[in-house]
VEXNUSE-421793 format. One record per residue: x, y, z of N, C-alpha, C in turn. Coordinates in pm, whole numbers, plus 50000, padded with zeros to 5 digits. Atoms other than C-alpha are relative to their C-alpha. Example, Ala and Ser with C-alpha at 12.3 -4.5 7.8 and 13.67 -1.06 7.14 Angstrom:
// VEXNUSE-421793
R      nx      ny      nz     cax     cay     caz      cx      cy      cz
R   50089   49881   50000   51230   49550   50780   50090   50120   50000
R   49918   49881   49994   51367   49894   50714   49923   50109   50073
***
This chain:
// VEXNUSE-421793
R      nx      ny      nz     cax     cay     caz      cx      cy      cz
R   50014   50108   49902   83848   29262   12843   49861   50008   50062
R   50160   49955   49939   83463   29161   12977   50075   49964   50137
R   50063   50042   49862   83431   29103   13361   49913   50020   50033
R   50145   50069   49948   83195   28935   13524   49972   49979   50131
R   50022   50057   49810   83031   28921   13884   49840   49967   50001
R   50155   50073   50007   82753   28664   13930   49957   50002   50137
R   50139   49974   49916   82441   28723   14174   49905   49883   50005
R   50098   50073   49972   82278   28436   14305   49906   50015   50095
R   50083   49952   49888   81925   28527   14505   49959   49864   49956
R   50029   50137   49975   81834   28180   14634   49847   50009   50067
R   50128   50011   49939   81478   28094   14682   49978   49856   50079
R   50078   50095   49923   81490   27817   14918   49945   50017   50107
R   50110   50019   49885   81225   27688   15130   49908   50160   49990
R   50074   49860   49968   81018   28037   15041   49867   49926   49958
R   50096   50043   50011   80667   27945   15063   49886   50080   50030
R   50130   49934   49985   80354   28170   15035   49862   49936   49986
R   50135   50050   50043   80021   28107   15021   49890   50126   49950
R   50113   49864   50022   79692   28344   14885   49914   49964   50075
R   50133   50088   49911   79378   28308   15132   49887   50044   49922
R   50116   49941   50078   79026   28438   14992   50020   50105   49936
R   50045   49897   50098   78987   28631   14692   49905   50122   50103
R   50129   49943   49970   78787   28940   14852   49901   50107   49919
R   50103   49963   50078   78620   29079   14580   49945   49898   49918
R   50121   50103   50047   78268   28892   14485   50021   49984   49881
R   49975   50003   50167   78299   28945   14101   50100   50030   49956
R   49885   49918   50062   78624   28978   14022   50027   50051   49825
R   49962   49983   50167   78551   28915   13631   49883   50085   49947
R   50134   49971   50045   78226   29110   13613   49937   49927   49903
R   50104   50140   50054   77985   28799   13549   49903   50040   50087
R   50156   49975   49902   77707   28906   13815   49947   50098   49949
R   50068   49945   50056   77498   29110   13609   49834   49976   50016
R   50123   49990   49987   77154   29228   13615   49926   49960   49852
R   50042   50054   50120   77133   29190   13268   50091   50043   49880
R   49887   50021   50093   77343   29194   12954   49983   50147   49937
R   50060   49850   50109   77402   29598   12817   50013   49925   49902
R   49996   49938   50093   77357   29702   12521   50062   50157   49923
R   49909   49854   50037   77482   30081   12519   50084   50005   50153
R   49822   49901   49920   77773   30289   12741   49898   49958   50105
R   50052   49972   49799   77719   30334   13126   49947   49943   50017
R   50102   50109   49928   77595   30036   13222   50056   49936   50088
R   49925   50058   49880   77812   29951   13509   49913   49993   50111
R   50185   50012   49938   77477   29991   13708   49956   49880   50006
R   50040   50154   50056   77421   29647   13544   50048   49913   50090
R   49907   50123   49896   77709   29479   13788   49887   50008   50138
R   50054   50055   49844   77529   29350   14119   50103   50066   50113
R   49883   49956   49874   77898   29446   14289   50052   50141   49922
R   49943   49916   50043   78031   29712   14060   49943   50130   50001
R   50065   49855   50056   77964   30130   14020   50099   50064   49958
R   49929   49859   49990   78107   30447   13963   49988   50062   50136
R   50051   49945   49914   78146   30646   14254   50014   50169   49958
R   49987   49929   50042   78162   30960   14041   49884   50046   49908
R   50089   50005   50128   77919   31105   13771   50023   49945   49910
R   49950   50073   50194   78134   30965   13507   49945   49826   49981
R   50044   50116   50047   77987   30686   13317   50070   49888   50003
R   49937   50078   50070   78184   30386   13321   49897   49899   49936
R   50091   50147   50061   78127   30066   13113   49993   49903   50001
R   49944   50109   49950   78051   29763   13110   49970   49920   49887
R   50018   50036   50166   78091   29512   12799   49984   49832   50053
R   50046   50142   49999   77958   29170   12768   49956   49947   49874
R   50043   50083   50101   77923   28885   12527   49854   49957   49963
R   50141   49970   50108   77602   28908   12324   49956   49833   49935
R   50082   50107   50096   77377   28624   12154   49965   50039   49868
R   49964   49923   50141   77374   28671   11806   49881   50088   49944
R   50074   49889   50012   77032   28854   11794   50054   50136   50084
R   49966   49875   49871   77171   29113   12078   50136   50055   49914
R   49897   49972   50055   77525   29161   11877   49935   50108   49920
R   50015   49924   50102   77352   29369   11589   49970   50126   50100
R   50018   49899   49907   77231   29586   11879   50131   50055   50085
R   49926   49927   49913   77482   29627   12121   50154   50097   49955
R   49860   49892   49999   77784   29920   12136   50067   49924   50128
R   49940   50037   49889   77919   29702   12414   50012   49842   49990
R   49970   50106   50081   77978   29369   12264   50124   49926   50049
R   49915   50102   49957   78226   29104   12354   50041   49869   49885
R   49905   49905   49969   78503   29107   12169   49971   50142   49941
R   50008   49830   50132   78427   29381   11884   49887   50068   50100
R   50122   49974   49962   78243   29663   12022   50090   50141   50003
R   49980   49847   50021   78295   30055   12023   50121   50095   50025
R   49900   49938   49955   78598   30109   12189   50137   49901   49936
R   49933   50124   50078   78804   29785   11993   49924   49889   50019
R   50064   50192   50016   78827   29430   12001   50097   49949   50074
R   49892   50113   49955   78945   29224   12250   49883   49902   50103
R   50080   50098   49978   78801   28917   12427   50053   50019   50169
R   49990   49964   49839   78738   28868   12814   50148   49974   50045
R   49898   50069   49932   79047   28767   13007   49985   49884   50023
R   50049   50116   49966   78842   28530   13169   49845   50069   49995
R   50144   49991   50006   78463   28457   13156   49905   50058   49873
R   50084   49935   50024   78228   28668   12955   50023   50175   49961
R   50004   49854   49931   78222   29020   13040   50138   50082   50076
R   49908   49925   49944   78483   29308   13131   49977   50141   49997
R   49983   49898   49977   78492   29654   13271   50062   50091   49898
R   49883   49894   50094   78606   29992   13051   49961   50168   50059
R   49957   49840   49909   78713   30340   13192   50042   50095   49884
R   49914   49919   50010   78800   30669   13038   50111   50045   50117
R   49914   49979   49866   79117   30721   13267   50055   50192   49977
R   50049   49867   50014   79109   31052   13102   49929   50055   49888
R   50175   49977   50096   78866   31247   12839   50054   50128   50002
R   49973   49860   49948   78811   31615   12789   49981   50073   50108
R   50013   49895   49878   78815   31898   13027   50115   49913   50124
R   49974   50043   49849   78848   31726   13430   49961   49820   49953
R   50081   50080   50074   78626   31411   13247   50108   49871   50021
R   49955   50083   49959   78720   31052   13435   49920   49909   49968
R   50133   50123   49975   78577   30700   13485   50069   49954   50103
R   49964   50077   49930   78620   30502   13795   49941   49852   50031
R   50011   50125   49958   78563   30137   13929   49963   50026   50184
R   50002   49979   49836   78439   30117   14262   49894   49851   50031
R   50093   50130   49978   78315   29785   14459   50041   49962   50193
R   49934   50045   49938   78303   29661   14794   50027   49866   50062
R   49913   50126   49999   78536   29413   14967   49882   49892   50069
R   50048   50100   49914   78373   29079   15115   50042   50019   50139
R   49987   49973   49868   78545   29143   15418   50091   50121   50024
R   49909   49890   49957   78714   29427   15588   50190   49945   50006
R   49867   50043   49953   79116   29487   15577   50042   49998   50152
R   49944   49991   49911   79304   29399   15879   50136   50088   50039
R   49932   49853   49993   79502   29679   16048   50138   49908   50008
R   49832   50029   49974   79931   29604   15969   50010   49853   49917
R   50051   50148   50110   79803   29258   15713   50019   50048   49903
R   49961   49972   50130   79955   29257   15402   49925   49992   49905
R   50118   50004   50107   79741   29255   15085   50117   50003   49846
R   49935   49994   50132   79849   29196   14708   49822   50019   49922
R   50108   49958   50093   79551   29355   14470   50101   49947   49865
R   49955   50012   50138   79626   29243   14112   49878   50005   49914
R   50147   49979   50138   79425   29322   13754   50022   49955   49890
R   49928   49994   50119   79441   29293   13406   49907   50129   49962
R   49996   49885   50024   79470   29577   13220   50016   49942   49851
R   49936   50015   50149   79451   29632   12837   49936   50110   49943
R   50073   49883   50076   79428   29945   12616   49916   49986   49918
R   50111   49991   50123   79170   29997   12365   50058   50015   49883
R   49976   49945   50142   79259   29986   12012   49965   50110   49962
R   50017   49900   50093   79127   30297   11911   50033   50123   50058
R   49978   49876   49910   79253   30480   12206   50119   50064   49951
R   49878   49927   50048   79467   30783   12110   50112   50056   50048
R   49914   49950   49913   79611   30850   12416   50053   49870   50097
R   50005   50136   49879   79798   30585   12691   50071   50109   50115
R   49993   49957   49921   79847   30679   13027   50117   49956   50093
R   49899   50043   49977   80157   30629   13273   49963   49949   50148
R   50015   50028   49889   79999   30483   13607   49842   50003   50032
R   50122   50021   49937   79680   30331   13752   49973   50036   50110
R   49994   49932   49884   79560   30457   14069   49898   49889   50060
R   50054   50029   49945   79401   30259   14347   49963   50047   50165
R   50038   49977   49889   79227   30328   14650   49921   49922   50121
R   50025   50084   49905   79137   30155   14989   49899   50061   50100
R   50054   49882   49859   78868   30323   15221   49919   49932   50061
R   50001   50084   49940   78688   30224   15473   49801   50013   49996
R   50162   50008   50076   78296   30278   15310   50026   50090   49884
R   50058   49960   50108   78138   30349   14958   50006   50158   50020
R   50041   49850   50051   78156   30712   14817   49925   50040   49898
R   50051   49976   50157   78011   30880   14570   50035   50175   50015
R   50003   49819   50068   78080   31273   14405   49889   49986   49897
R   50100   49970   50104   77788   31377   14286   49984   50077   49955
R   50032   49874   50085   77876   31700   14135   50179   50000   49934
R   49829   50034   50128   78234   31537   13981   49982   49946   49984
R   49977   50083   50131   78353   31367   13712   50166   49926   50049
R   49874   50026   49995   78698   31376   13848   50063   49994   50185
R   49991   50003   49803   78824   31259   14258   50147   50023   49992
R   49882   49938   49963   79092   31495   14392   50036   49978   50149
R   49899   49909   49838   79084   31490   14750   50045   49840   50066
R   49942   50155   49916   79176   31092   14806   50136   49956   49957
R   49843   50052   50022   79542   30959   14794   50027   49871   50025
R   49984   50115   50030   79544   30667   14593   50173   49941   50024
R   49858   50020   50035   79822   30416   14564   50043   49988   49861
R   49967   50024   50161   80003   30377   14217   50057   49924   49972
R   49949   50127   50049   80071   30134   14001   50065   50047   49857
R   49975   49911   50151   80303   30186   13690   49950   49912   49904
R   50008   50085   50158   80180   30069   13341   50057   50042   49859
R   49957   49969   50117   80394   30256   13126   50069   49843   49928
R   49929   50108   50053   80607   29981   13066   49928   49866   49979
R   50114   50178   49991   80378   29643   13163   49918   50048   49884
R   50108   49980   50079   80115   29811   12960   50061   50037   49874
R   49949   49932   50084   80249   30049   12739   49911   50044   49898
R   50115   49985   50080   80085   30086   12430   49926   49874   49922
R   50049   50190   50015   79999   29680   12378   49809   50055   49948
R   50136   50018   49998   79627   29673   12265   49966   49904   49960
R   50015   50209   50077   79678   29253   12157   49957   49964   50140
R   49987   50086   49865   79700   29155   12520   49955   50077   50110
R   50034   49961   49906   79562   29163   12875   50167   50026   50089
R   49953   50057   49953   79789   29240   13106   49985   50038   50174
R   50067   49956   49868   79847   29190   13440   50094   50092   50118
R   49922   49916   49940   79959   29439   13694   49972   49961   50145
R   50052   50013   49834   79970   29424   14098   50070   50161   50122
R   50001   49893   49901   80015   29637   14395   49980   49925   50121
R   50037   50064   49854   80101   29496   14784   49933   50173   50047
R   50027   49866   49941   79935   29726   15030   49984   49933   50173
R   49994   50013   49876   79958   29718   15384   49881   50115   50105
R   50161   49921   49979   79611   29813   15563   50025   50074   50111
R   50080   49902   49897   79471   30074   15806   49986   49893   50099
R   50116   50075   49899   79217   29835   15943   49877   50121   49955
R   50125   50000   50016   78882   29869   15858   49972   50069   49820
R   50001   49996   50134   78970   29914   15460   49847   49925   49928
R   50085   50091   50079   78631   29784   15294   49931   49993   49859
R   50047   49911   50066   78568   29964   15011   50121   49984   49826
R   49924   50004   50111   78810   29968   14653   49976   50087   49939
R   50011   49891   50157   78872   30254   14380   50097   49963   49910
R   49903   50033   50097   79026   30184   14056   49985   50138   49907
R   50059   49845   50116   79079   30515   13824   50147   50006   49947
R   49853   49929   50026   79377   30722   13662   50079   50109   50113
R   50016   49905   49899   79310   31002   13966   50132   50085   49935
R   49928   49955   50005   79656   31208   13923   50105   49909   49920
R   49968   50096   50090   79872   31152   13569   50111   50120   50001
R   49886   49908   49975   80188   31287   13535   50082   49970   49871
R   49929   50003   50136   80237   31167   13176   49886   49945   49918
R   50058   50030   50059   80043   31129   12834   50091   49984   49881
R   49938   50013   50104   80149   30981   12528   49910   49949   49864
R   50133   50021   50108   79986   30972   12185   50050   49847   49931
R   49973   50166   50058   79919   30610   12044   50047   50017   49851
R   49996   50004   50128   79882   30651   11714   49829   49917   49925
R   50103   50073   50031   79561   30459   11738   49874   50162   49958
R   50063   49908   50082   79277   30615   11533   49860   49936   49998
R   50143   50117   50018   78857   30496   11544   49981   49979   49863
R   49988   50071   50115   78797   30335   11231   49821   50105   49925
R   50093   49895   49944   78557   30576   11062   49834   49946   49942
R   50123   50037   50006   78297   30328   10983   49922   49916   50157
R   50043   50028   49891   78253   30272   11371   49978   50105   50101
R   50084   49928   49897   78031   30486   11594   50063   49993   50151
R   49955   50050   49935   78217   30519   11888   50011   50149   50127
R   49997   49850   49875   78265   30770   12248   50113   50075   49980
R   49850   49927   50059   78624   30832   12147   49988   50121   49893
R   50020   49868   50133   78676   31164   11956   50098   49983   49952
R   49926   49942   50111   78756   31180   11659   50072   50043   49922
R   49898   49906   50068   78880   31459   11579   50160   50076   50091
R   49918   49943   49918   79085   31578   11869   50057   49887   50072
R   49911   50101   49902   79330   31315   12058   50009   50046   50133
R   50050   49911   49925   79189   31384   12377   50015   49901   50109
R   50028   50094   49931   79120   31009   12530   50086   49891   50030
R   49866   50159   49914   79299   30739   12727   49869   49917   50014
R   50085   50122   49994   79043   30409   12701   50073   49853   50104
R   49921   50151   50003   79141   30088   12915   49873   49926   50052
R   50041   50092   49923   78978   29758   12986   50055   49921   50116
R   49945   50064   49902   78968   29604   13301   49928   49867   50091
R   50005   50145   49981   78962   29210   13441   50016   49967   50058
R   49914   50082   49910   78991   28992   13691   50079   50069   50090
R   50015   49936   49882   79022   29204   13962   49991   49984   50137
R   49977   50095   49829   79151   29032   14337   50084   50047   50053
R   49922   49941   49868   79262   29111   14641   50000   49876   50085
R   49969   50125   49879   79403   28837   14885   50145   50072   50127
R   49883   49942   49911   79619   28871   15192   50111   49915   49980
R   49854   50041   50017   79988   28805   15178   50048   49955   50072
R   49940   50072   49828   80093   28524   15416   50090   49942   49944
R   49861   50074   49950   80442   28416   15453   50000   49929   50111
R   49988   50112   49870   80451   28076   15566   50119   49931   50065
R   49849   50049   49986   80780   27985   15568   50113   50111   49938
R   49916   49886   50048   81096   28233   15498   50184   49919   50065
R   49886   50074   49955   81471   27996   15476   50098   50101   49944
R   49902   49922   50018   81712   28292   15440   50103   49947   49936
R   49874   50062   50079   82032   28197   15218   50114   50080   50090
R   49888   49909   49924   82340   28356   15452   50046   50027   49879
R   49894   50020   50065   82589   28478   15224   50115   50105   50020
R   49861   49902   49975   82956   28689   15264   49936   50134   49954
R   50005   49831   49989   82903   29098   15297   50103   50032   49878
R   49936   49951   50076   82998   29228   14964   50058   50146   49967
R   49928   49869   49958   83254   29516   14974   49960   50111   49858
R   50018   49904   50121   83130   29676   14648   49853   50067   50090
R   50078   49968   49972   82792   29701   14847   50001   50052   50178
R   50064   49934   49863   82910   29831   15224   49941   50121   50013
R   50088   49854   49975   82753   30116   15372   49876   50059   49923
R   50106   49923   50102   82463   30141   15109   49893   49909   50066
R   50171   50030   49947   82097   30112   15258   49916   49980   49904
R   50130   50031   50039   81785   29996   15123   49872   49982   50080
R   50082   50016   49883   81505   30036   15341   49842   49965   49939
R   50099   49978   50019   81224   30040   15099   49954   49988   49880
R   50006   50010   50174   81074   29994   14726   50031   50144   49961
R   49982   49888   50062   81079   30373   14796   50093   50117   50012
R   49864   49965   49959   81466   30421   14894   50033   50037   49922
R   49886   49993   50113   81694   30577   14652   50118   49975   50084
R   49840   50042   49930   82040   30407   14724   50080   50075   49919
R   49926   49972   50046   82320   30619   14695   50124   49945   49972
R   49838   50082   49980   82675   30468   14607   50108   50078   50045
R   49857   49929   49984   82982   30560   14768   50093   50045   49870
R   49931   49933   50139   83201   30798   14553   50109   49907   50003
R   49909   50144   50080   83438   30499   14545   49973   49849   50013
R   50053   50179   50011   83367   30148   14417   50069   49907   49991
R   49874   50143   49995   83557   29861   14473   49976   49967   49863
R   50010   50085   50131   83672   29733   14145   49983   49856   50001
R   50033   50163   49990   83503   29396   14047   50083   49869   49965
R   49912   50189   50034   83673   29050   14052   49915   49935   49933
R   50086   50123   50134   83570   28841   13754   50033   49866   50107
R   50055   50160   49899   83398   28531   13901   49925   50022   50067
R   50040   50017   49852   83304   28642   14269   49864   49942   49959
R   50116   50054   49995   82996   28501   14356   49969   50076   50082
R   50040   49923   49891   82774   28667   14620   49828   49928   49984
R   50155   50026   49976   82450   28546   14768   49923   50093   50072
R   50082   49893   49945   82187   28775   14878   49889   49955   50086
R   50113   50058   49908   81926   28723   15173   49910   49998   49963
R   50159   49991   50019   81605   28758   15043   49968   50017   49850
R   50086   49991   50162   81450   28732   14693   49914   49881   50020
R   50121   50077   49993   81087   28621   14770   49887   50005   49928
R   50084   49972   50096   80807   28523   14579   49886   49879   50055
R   50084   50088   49942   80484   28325   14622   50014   49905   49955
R   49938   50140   50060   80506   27951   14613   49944   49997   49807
R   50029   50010   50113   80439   27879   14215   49981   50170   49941
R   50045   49836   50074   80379   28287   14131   50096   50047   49958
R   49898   49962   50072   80601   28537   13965   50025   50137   50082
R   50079   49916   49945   80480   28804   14194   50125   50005   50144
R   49873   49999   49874   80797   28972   14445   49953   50088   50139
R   50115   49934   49884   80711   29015   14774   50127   50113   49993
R   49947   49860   49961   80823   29389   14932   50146   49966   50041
R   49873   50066   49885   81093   29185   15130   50099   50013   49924
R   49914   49990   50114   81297   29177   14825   50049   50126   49945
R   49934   49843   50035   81318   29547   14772   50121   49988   49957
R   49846   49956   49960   81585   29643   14959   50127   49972   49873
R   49871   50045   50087   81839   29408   14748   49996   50070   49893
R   49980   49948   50143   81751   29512   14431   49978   50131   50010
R   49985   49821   50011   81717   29862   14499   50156   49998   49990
R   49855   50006   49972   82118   29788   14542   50039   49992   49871
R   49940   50005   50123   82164   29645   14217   49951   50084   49885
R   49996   49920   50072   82001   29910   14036   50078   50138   50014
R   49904   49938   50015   82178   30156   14179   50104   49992   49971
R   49870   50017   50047   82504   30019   14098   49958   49987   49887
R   50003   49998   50135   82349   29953   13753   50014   50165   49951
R   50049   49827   50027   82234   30349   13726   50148   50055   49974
R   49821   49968   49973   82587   30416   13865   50069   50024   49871
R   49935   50033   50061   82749   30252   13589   49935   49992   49836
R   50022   50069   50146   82623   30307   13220   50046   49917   49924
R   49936   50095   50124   82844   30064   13074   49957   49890   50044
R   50035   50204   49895   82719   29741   13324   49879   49946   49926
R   50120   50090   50027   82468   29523   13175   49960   49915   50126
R   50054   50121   49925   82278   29252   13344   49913   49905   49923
R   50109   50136   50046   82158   28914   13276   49931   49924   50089
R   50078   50104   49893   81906   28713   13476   49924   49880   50001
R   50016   50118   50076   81841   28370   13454   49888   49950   50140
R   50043   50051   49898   81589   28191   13659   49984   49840   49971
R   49979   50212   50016   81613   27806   13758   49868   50004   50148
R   50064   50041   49888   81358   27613   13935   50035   49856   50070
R   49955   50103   49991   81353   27237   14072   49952   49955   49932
R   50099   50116   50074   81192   26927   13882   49896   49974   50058
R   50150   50040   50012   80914   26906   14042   49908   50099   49931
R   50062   49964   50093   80589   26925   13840   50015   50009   49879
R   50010   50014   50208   80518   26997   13451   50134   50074   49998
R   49870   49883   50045   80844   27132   13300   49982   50092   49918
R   50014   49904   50068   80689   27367   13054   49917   50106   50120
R   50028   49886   49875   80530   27526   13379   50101   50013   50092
R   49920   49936   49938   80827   27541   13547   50117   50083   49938
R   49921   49886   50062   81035   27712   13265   49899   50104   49999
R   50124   49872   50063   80718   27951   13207   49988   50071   50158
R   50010   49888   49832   80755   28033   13639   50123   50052   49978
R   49885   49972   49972   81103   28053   13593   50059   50151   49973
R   49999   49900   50101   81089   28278   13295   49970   50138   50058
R   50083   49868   49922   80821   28548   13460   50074   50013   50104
R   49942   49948   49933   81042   28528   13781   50127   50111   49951
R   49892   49919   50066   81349   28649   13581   49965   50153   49954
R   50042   49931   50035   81113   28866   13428   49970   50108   50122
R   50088   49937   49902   80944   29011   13734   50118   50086   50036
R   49915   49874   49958   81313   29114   13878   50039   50113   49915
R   49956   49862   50092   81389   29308   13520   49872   50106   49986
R   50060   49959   50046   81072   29428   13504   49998   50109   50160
R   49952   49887   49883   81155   29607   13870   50075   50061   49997
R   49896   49902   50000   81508   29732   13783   49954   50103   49920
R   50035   49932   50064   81316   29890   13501   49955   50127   50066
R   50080   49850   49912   81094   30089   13745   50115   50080   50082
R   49899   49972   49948   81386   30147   13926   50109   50116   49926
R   49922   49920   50102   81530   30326   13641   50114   49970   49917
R   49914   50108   50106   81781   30086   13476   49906   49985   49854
R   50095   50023   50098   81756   30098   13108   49970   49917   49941
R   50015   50138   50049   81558   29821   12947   50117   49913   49886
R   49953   50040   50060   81803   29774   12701   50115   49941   50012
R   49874   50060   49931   82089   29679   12933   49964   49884   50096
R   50007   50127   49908   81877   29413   13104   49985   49864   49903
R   50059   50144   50007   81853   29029   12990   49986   49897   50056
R   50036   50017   49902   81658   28796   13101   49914   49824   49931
R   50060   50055   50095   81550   28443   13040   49956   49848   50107
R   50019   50122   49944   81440   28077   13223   50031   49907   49954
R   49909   50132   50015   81584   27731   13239   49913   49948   50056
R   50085   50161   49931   81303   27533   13465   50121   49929   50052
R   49906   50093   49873   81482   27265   13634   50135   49945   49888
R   49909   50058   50065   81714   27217   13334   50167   50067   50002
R   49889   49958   49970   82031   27343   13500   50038   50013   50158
R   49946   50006   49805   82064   27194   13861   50125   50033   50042
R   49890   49948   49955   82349   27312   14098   50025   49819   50085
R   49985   50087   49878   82248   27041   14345   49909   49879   49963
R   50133   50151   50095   82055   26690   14320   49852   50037   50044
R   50163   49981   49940   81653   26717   14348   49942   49882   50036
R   50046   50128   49917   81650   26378   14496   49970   50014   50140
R   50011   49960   49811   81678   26563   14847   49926   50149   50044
R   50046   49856   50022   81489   26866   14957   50094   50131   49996
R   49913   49855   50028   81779   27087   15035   50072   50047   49871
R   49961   50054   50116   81899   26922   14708   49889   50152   49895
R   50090   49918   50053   81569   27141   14552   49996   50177   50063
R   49992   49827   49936   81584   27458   14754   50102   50070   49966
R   49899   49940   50009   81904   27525   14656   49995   50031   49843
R   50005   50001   50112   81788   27486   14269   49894   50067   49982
R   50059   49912   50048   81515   27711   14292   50064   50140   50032
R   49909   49855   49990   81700   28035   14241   49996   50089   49853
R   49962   49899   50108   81752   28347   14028   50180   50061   49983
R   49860   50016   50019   82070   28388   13893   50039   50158   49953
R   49985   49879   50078   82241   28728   13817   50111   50005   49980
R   49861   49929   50052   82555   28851   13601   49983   50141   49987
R   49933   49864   50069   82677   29188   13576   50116   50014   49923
R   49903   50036   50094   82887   29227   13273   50000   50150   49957
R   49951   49838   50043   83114   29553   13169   50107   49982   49910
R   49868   49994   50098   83335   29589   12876   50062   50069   50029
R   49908   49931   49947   83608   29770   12936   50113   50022   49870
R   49981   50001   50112   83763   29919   12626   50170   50012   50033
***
């Protein structure tokens, strides 16, 4: 016998906005002049190292400059891949031999505000020929420029982390993109991007090709390579927030969520589920048109992964619906990434990927009419089943 208990997190009336980008170059296009070999991050107008380690910087060539350059746009020493956007993109060892790093360092247009939310987002993409991938990006917020001038490698700052085992993984076709909210000091002006502290390595399988000259060794599988893109920081304003009430579900009393970085425990007894119930949840927020979940949203789903964890036999499916307004292949393609965005959190969460699915409808499965606005608020929503066989 299956049973079934469906999860509707209702996004009406949620409305965000982004305000100024505050980093000047986010795609590294302000250049002094176009390399040709490694370590030329020197070259960016906004960009450095604040370390000894070399990073790089790669840019699209004119077809006399191509025969020359090791830093080429797309083909060039470390693979082949093309900007994200623009021209030109950033590349890091995130680790190397010995202590042996690269970092990103730039600063902000304006200072953070102290208790102001922030969403940093990047793209990220491994190197084809890299032999190693890494399990987490590291960023940092300070409040002026550093530099180590007798390291390669920065120990004494406590970045935040971002995971890319999974978003990233070992992909070297595609950019992708990763984010991180952060909630400021005050007087933040400053950015670090690195690997800083890694707590997992895994070998690609990738190999340099051996008619290409390249920094990667060789012979020993030693190096983690990534490119990096499109690089912004905006603050996180919630302009509007229309809560959905819905009935206190007895499978979920007494269990807290306070945080992305709560573990919820479950009571050692669980109400057995009624095929059907419905249950609405207060908060599952996201920016107007983005895919991108604000913090506010935790809590809940920290809930439903623990009851997933709980339960190895529970699946989940997650469907996301939007309204009709706008293009409909952009509103199945928001719908989609929202669906995505919550599996791609239970994941971190520790639910295994193979028990989540996950997929978008756009406006082609209204509850309510989109002739009226509440009509629409009530049809932008994410939909969830939990489903358990029961032998």
């Amino acid at each position: 016998m299956r049973i079934s208990i469906l999860f509707i997190f209702l996004l009406a009336g949620i409305q965000f906005s982004l305000a100024q980008n505050l980093i000047a170059d986010s795609s590294f296009e302000y250049n002094k002049a176009i390399p040709l070999e490694y370590s030329a991050i020197d070259y960016s107008t906004s960009w450095n190292s604040p370390t000894r380690g070399t990073t790089d910087l790669f840019c699209k060539c004119d077809k006399k400059q191509e025969k020359l350059s090791r830093v080429n746009v797309p083909k060039n020493s470390m693979g082949v891949q093309e900007a994200n956007s623009g021209k030109c993109y950033a590349g890091v060892f995130a680790v190397s031999h010995g202590y042996y790093r690269e970092y990103l360092q730039t600063s902000l247009t304006s200072s953070l505000q102290k208790n102001k939310e922030y969403v940093l987002t990047m793209y990220v993409s491994l190197s084809d020929y890299s032999p190693l991938a890494i399990d987490k990006i590291g960023v940092c917020f300070l409040n002026n420029k550093v530099k180590f001038e007798h390291s390669e490698e920065i120990t004494e700052l406590r970045p935040t982390y971002i995971p890319i085992e999974d978003e990233v993984g070992m992909d070297v076709e595609e950019w992708h993109e990763i984010s991180v909210h952060y909630k400021a000091k005050g007087g933040e002006n400053t950015l670090i991007i690195g690997s800083f502290a890694i707590k997992r390595l895994w070998k690609t399988g990738n190999t340099v090709p051996p008619e290409i000259s390249s920094p990667i060794y060789k012979r020993i599988q030693r190096d983690a390579y990534y490119y990096f893109d499109d690089i912004s920081i905006h603050e996180f304003i919630p302009e509007k927030i229309d809560t959905a009430q819905g009935p206190e579900n007895p499978y979920f009393a007494n269990m807290k969520a306070d945080s992305v970085e709560t573990e919820v425990v479950l009571p050692d007894t669980i109400s057995p589920i009624s095929s059907g119930e419905v249950l609405v949840f207060n908060k599952l927020l996201f920016q107007t048109g983005e895919a991108l979940l604000s913090p506010v949203s935790y809590p809940e789903l920290n809930i439903v992964a623990a009851y997933l964890k709980a339960d190895k036999k529970m699946t989940i499916e997650i469907y996301g619906h939007t309204d009709n307004a706008g293009d409909e292949n952009k509103n199945k393609e928001l719908s989609y990434n929202r669906a995505k965005a919550v599996a791609d959190y239970l994941i971190k969460k520790g639910v295994k990927a193979p028990n989540i699915i996950y997929e978008g409808f756009g406006s082609s499965k209204p509850i309510e009419t989109n002739e009226t606005e509440a009509g629409r608020k009530s049809n932008r929503r994410v939909e969830f089943i939990l489903k358990k066989q029961n032998n």
